[in-house]
TORVOLUM-962560 format. One record per residue (C-alpha): x negated, y negated, z; residue in one letter; residue number from 1. Coordinates in nm, 4 decimals. Each point is the difference from the previous one (the first is absolute). Layout:
TORVOLUM-962560
px;py;pz;r;k
X;Y;Z;A;NUM
...
This chain:
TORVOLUM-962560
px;py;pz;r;k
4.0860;-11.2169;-2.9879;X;1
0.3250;-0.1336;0.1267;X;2
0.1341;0.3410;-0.0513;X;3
-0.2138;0.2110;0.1355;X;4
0.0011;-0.2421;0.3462;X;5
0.3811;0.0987;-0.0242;X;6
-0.1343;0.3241;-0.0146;X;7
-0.2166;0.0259;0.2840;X;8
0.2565;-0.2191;0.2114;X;9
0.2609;0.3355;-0.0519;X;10
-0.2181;0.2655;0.0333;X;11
-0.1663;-0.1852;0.3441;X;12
0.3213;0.0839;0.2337;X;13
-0.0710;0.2958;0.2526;X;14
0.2061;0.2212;-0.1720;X;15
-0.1225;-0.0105;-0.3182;X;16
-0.3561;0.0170;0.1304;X;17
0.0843;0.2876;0.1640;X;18
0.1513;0.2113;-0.2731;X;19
-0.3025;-0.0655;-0.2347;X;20
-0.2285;0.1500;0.2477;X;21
0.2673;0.2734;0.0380;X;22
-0.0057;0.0376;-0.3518;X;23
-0.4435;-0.0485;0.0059;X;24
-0.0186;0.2533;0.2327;X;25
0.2435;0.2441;-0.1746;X;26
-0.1480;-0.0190;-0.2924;X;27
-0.3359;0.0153;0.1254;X;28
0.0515;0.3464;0.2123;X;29
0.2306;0.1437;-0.3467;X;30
-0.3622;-0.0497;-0.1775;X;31
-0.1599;0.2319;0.2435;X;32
0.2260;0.2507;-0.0294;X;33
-0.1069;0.2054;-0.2962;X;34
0.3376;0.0769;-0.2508;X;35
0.2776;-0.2543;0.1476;X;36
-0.1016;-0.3109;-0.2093;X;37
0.1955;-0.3410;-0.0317;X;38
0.2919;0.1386;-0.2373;X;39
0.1586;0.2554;0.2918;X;40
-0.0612;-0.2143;0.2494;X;41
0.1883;-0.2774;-0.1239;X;42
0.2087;0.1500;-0.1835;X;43
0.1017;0.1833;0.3820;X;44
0.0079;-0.3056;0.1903;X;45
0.1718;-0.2437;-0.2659;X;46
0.3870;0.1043;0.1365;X;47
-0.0930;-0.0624;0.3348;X;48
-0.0745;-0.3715;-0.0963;X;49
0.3815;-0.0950;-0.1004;X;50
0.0769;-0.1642;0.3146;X;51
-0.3315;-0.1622;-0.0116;X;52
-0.0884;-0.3733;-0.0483;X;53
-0.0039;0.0082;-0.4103;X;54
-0.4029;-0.2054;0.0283;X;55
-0.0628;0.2311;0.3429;X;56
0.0948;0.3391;-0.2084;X;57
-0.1792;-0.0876;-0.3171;X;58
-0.3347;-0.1487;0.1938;X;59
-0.0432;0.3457;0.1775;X;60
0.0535;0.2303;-0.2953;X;61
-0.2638;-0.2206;-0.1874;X;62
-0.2101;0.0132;0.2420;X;63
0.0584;0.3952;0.0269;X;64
-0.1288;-0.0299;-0.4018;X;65
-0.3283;-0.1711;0.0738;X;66
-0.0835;0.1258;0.3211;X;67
-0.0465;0.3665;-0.1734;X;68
-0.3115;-0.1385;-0.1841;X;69
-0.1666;-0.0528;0.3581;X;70
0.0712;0.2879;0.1337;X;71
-0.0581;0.3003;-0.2691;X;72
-0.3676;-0.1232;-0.0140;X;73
-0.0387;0.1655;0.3641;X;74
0.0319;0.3526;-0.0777;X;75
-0.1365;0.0059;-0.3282;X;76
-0.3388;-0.1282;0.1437;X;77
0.0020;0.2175;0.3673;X;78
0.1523;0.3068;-0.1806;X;79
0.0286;-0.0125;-0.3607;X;80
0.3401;0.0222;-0.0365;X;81
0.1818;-0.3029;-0.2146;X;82
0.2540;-0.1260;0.2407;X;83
0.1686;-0.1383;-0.2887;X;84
-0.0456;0.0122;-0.3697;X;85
-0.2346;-0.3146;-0.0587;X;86
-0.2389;0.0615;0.2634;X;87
-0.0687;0.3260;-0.2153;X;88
-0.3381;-0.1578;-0.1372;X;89
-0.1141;-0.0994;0.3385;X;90
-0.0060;0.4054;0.1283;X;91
-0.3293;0.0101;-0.2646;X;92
-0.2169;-0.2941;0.1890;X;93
0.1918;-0.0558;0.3048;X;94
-0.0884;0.3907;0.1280;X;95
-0.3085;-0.0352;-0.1024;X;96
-0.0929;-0.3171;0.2077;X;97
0.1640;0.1614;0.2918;X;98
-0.2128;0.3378;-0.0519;X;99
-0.2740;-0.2528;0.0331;X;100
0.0938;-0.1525;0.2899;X;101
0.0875;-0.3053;-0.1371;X;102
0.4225;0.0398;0.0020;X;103
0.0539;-0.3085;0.2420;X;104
-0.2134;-0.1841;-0.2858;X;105
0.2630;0.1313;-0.3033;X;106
0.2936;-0.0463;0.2112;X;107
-0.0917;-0.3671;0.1172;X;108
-0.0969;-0.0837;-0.3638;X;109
0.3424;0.1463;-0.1390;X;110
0.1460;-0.1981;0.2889;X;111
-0.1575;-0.3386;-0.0723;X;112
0.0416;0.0881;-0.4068;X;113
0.3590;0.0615;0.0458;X;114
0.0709;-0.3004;0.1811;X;115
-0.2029;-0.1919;-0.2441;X;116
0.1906;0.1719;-0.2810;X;117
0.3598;-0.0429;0.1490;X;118
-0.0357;-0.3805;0.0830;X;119
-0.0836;-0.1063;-0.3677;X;120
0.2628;0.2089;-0.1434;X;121
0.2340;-0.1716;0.2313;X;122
-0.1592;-0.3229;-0.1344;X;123
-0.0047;0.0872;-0.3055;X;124
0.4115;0.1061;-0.0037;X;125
0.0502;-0.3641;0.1489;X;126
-0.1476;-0.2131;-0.2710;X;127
-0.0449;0.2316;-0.2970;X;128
0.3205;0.1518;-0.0254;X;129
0.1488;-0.1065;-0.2920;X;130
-0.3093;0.0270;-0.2566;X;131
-0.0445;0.3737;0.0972;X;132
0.3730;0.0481;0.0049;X;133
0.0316;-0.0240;-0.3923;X;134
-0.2957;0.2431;-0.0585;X;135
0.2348;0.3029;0.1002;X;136
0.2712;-0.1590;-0.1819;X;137
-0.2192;0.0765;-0.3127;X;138
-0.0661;0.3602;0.0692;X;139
0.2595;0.2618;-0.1570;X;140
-0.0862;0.3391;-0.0406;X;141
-0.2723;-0.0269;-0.2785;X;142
-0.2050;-0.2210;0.2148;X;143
-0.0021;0.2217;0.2764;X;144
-0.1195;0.2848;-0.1980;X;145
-0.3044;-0.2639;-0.1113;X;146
-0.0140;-0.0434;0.3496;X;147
-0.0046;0.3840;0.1694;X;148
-0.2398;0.0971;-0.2937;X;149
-0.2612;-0.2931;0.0967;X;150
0.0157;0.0667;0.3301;X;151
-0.0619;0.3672;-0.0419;X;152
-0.2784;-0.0103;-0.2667;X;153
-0.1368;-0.3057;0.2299;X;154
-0.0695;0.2430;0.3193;X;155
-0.1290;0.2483;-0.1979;X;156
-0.2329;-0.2020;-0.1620;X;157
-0.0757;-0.1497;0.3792;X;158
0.0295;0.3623;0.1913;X;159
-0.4201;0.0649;-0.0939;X;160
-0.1111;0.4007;-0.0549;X;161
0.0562;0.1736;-0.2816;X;162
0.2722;-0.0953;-0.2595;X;163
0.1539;0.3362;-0.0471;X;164
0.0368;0.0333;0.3758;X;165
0.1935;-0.2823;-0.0343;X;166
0.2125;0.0919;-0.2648;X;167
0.0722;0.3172;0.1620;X;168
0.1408;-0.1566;0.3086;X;169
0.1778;-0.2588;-0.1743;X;170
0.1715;0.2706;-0.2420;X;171
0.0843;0.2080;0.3596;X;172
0.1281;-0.2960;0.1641;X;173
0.1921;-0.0728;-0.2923;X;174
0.0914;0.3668;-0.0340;X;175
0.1489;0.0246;0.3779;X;176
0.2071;-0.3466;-0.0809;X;177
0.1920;0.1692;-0.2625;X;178
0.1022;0.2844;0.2027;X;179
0.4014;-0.0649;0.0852;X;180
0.3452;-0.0832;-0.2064;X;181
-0.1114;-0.1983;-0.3135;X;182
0.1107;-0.3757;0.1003;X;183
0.2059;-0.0481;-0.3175;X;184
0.1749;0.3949;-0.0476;X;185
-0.0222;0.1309;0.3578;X;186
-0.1194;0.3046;-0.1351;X;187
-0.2508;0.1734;0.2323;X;188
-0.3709;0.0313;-0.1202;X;189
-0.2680;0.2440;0.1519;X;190
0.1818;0.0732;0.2868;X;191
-0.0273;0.3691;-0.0783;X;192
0.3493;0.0752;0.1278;X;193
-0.1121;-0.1912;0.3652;X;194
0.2921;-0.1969;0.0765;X;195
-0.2078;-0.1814;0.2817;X;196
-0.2041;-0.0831;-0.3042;X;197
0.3209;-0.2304;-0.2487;X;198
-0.0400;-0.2907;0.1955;X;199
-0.3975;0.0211;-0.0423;X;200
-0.2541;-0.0419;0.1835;X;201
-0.0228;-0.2790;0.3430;X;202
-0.3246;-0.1879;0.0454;X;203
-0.0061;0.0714;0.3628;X;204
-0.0568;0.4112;-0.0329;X;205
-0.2582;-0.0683;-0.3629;X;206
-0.1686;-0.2951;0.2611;X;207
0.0005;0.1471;0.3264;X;208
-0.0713;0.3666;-0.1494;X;209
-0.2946;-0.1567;-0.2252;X;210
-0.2055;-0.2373;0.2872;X;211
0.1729;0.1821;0.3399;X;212
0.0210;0.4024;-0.0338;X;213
-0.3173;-0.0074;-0.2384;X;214
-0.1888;-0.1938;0.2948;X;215
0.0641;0.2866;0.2473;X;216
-0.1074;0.2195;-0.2349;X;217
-0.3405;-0.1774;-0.0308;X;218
0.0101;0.0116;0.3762;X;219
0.0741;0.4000;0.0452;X;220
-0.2917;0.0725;-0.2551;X;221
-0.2602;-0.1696;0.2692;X;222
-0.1691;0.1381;0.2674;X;223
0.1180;-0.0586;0.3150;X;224
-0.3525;-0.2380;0.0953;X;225
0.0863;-0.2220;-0.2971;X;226
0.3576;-0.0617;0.1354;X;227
-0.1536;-0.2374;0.2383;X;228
0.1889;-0.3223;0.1417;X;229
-0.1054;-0.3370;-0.1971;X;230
-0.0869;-0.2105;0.2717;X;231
0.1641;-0.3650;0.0667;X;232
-0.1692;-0.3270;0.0220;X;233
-0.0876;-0.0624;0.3751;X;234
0.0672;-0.3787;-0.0021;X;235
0.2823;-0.2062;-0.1754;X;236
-0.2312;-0.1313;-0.2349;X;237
-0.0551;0.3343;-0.1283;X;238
0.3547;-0.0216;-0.1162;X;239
-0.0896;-0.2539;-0.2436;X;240
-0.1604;0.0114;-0.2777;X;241
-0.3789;-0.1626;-0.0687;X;242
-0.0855;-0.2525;-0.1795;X;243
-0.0712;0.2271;-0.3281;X;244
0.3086;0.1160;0.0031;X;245
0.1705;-0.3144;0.0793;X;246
-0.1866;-0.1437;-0.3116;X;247
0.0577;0.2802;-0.2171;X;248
0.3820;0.0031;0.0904;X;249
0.0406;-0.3391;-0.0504;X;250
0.0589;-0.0382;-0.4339;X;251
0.1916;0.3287;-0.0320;X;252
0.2546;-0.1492;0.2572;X;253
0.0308;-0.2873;-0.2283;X;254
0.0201;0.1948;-0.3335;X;255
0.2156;0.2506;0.1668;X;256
0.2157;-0.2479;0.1093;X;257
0.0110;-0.1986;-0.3413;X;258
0.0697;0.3364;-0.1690;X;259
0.2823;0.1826;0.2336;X;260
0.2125;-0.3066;0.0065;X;261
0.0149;-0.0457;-0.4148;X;262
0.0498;0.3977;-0.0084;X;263
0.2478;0.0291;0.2438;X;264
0.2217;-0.3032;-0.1204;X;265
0.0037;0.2861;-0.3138;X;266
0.3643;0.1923;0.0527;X;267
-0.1079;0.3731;0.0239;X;268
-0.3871;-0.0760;0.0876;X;269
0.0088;-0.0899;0.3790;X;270
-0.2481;0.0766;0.2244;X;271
-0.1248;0.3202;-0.0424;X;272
-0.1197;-0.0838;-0.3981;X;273
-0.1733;-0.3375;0.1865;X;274
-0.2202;0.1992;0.2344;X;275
-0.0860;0.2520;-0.2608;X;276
-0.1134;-0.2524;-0.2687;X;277
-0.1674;-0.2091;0.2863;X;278
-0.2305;0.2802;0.1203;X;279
-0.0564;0.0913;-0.3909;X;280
-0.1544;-0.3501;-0.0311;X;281
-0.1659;-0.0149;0.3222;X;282
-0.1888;0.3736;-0.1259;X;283
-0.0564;-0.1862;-0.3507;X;284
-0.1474;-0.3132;0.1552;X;285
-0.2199;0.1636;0.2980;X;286
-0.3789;-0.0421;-0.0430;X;287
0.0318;0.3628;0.1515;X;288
0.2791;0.2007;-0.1272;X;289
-0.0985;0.3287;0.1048;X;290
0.0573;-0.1202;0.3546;X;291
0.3975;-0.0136;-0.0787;X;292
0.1277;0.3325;0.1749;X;293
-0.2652;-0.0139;0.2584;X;294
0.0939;-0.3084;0.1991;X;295
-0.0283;-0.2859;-0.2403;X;296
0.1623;-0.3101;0.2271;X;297
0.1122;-0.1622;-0.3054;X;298
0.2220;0.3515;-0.0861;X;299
0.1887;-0.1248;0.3434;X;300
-0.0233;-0.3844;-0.0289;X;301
0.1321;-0.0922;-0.3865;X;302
0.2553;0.3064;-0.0466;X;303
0.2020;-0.0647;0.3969;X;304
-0.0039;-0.3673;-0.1055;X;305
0.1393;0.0537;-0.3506;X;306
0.2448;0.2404;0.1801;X;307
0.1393;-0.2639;0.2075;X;308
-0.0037;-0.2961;-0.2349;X;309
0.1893;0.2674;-0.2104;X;310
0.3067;0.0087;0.2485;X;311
-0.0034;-0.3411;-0.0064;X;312
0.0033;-0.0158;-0.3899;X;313
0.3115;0.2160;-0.0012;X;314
0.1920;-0.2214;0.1870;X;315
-0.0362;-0.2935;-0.2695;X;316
0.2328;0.1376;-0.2400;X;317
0.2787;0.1575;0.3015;X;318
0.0142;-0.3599;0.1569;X;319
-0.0615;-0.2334;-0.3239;X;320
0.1891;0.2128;-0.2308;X;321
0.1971;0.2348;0.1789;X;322
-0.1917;0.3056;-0.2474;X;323
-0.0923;0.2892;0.2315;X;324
-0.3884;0.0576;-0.0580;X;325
-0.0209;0.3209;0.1602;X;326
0.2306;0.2941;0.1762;X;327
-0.0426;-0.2078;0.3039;X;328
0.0957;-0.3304;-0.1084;X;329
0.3045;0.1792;-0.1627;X;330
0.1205;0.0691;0.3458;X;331
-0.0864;-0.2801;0.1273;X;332
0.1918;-0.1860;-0.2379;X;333
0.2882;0.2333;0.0864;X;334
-0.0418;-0.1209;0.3827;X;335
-0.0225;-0.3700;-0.1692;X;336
0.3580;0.1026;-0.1445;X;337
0.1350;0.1271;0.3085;X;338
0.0121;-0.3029;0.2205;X;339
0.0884;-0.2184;-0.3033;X;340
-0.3172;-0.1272;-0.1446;X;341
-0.0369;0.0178;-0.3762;X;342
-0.4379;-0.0133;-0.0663;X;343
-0.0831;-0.2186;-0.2424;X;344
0.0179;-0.3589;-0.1373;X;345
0.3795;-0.0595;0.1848;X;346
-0.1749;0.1073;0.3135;X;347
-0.2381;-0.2616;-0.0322;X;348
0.2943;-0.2319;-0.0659;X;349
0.2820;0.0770;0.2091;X;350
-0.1752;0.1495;0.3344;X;351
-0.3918;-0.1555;-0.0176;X;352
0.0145;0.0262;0.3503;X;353
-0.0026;0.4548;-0.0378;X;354
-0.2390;-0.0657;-0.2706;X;355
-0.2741;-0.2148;0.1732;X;356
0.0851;0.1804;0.3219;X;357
-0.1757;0.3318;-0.1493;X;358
-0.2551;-0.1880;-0.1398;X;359
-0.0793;-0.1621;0.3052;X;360
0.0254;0.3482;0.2391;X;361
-0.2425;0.1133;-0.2368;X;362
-0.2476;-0.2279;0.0873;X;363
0.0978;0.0983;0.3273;X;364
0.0091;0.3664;-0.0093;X;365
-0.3064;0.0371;-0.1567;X;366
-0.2166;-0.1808;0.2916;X;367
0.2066;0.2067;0.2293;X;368
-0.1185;0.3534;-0.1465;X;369
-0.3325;-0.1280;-0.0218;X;370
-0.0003;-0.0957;0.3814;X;371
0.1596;0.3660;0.0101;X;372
-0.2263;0.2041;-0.1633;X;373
-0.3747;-0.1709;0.1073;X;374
0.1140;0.1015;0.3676;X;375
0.1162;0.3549;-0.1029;X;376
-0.3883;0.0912;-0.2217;X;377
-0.1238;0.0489;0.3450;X;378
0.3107;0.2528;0.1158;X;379
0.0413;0.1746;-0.3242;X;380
-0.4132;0.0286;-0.0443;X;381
0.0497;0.2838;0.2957;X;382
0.0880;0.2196;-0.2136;X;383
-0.3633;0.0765;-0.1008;X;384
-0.0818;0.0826;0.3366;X;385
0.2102;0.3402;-0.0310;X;386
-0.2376;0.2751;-0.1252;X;387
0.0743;0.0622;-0.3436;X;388
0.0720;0.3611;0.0705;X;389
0.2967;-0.1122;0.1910;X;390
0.0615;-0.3205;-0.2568;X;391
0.1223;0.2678;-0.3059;X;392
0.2842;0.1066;0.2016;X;393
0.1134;-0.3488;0.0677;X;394
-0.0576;-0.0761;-0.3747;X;395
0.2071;0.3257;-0.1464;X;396
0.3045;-0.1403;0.2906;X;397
0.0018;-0.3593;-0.1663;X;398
-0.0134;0.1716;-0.3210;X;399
0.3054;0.2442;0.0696;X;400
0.2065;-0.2659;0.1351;X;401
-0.0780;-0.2446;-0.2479;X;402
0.0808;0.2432;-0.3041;X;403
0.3026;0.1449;0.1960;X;404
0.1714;-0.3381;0.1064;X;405
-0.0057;-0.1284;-0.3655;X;406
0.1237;0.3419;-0.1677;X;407
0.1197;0.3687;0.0682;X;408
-0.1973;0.3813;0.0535;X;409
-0.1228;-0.0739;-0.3795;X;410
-0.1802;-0.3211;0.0439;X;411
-0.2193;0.1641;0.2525;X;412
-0.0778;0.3146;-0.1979;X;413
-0.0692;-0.1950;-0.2888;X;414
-0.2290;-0.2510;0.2232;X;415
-0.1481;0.3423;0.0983;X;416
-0.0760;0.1328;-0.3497;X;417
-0.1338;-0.4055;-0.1124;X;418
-0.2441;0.0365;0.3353;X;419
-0.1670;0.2938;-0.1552;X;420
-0.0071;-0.2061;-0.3806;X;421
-0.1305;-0.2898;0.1861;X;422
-0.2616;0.1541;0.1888;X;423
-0.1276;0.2234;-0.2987;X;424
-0.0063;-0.3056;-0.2335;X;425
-0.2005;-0.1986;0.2850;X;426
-0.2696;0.2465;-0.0335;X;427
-0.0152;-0.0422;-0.3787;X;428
-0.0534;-0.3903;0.0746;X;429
0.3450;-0.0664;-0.1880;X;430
0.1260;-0.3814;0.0898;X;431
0.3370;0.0449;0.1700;X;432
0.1100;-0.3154;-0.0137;X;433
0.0105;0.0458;-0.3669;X;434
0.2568;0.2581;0.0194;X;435
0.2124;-0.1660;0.2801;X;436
0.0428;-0.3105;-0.2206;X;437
0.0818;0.2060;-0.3434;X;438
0.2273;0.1464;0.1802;X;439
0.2033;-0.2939;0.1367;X;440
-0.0675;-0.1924;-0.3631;X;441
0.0972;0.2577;-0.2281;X;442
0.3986;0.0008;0.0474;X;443
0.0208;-0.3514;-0.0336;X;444
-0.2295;0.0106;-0.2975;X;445
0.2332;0.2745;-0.1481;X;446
0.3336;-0.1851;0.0908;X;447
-0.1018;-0.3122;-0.1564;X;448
-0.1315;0.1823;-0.3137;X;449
0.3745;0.1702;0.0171;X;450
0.0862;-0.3174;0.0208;X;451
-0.1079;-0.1802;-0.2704;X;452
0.0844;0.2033;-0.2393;X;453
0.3211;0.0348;0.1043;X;454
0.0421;-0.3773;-0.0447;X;455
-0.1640;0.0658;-0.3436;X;456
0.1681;0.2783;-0.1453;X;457
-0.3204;0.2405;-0.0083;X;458
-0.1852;-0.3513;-0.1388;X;459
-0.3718;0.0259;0.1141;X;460
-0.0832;-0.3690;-0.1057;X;461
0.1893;-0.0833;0.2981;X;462
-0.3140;0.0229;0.1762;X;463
-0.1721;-0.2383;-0.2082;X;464
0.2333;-0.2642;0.0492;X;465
-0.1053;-0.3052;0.2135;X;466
-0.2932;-0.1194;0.1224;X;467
-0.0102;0.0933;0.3638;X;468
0.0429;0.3723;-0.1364;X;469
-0.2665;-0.0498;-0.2959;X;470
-0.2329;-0.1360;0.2787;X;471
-0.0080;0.3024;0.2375;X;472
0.0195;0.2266;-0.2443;X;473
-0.3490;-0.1381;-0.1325;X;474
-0.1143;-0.0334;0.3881;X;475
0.0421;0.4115;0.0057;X;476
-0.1405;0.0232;-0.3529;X;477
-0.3198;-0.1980;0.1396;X;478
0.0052;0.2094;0.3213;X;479
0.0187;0.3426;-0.1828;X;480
-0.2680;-0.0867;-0.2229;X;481
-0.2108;-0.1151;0.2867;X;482
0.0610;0.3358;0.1280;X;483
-0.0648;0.1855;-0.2553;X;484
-0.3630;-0.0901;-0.0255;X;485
-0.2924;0.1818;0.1734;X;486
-0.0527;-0.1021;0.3673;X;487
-0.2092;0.1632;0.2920;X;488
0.1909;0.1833;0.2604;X;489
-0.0068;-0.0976;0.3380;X;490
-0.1923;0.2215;0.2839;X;491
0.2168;0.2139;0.2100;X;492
0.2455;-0.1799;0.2588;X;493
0.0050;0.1163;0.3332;X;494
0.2999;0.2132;0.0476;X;495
């Protein structure tokens, strides 16, 4: 407790207060941007922080790192376009609430969940710290195969509808991850002589192509009538959400949050796996699952909670261990490096006034996004007063720019071509998600396979080795069994 006072008592001087709103409020409008994501953004701004107060400079590029999971929950409920690659899973519920009128419910509940989510992960990295520490000290590249495997055969089993749809967007998702040099040869695979095509495929044109483009292609196959404006609430407490869904919002928040901080503490999981397995057990748990894809409020509530808690999770092993979680910890880490902080235990040794500084900004910075984003439901819920008609144009211009500011000519052809896949595969009721989360699990899944037998020398029993590894392999036994028996599939989601 001492330490974290010595905490708050560094990061409570005007000028660090003022670069973690900076960094709040950067990270919260980078979410909302469709394509840009925490990794550029940081990445861009870390050489201008050299000359910067070392606890100053690394407050506002944390900050920049949370903030994101705020803000990418705005566009993915108004327009159905993931402003970054966790708030994927909200585009299915979010955009459906809004559709009925009820988007200043989802985006205060993903507010509220968030904040919820972000404050016991920041609790959680101040007292339990060293206990989940030495979990990913036990994981090696055997374990995480246990672990991708689980995970997949787990959200199939959760996903609902019929099995072989699921299969067959797991195998395509799985399919479109292998595309790209071979991570241990280099040698290019299925590019078809596409040289665009050797580094693979980005998740912002598969994403943005799969909930964005295929949207305004929904929208240019209505009548003109049906492309009416949704109509906001008249009074601010239509903003909020009723007492129904307050209850119902209420244990997926905690699950979610339970469940994104353990997963994202998980080097290689992060936040996007979190969400996805949250909203998997929200479907599985619902007294009404067919309602998941047509507005369910715990869709919204459990997988934006798990999100954030999963941000949260990641930082354990950066500032614990100094063991990147995650592409954006990795950089961070690198801006750690650059003003002569070493993450980890001698952090916590030598310079416990850096370390309990973060800790204590992000208590801080996450009551300032929440006091950012409540006012900004009511701004941002204008948007549904433009005529839908005129909304598709605004859509395909946040789609363009997001595809074209993370990649080249080719990212937006091929989030062209995955527009048309996603819309046709909407209309055969396929599950999305499913494919989106194959695809971001599969390399991983394949490197660590690659992995461990390279360790081995081509010796399968490697996988068979150690409990933890035993264990999940057994979870995605259970979970493929489970799946494999007869179940009822669910009535038809709105689209």
């Amino acid at each position: 407790m001492q330490e974290l006072l010595l905490g708050f008592a560094k990061v409570s001087t005007p000028e660090n207060l003022l670069y973690c709103f900076i960094g709040t409020l950067l990270g919260t409008v980078i979410g909302i941007l469709p394509g840009v994501g925490p990794l550029a953004t940081i990445a861009m701004l870390m050489p201008l922080t050299a000359n910067m107060d070392v606890t100053s400079a690394l407050i506002m590029l944390c900050g920049i790192y949370y903030g994101v999971a705020y803000g990418g929950t705005a566009t993915s409920v108004l327009l159905r376009i993931p402003g970054e690659a966790s708030s994927v899973v909200t585009c299915l519920d979010g955009y459906a609430m809004a559709r009925k009128g009820r988007a200043g419910a989802a985006l205060t509940i993903a507010a509220i969940g968030s904040f919820f989510a972000g404050t016991v992960g920041t609790i959680a990295i101040s007292y339990l710290s060293p206990p989940l520490a030495r979990l990913v000290f036990a994981f090696g590249p055997a374990q995480y195969t246990a672990l991708m495997l689980a995970a997949i055969t787990a959200v199939t089993y959760f996903s609902g509808g019929p099995l072989v749809k699921a299969l067959l967007m797991v195998g395509f998702g799985l399919t479109l991850g292998s595309i790209g040099a071979d991570p241990m040869t280099l040698a290019p695979r299925m590019t078809f002589g596409f040289v665009d095509l050797t580094g693979g495929i980005e998740l912002t044109p598969l994403a943005i192509g799969l909930f964005g483009f295929s949207e305004i292609l929904g929208m240019a196959r209505q009548p003109l009538e049906k492309l009416r404006m949704i109509d906001p609430p008249r009074t601010m407490l239509g903003f909020l959400p009723n007492r129904e869904e307050t209850r119902r919002a209420v244990a997926p928040v905690a699950r979610g949050t339970l469940l994104g901080f353990l997963v994202g503490v998980l080097p290689g999981s992060g936040a996007m796996l979190a969400s996805f397995l949250s909203y998997a057990l929200e479907r599985k748990l619902a007294r009404n699952p067919a309602e998941f894809g047509s507005g369910a409020v715990e869709g919204v509530a459990g997988p934006e909670s798990a999100n954030n808690a999963g941000v949260a999770g990641a930082l354990l092993p950066l500032l614990c261990m100094g063991l990147p979680a995650s592409a954006v910890t990795a950089v961070l880490m690198t801006a750690f490096m650059m003003h002569g902080v070493a993450p980890g235990p001698a952090m916590l040794q030598r310079q416990p006034e850096i370390f309990w500084g973060l800790i204590a900004s992000m208590y801080i910075g996450n009551v300032m996004l929440v006091l950012l984003n409540l006012p900004l439901i009511g701004v941002l819920i204008r948007i549904l007063t433009v005529p839908r008609a005129y909304l598709s144009p605004l859509i395909l211009l946040f789609c363009l720019v997001g595809v074209y500011s993370a990649g080249e000519v080719a990212a937006v052809v091929l989030a062209v071509i995955f527009g048309f896949v996603g819309y046709a595969l909407r209309r055969m009721e396929f599950d999305l998600g499913l494919l989106i989360l194959s695809f971001v699990l599969g390399p991983i899944l394949e490197r660590s396979v690659r992995q461990a037998l390279t360790i081995s020398g081509g010796d399968w029993s490697i996988f068979a080795r150690g409990a933890i590894a035993q264990g999940l392999f057994a979870v995605a036994a259970i979970f493929l069994v489970l799946a494999l028996l007869p179940r009822r599939p669910l009535p038809k989601a709105e689209d």
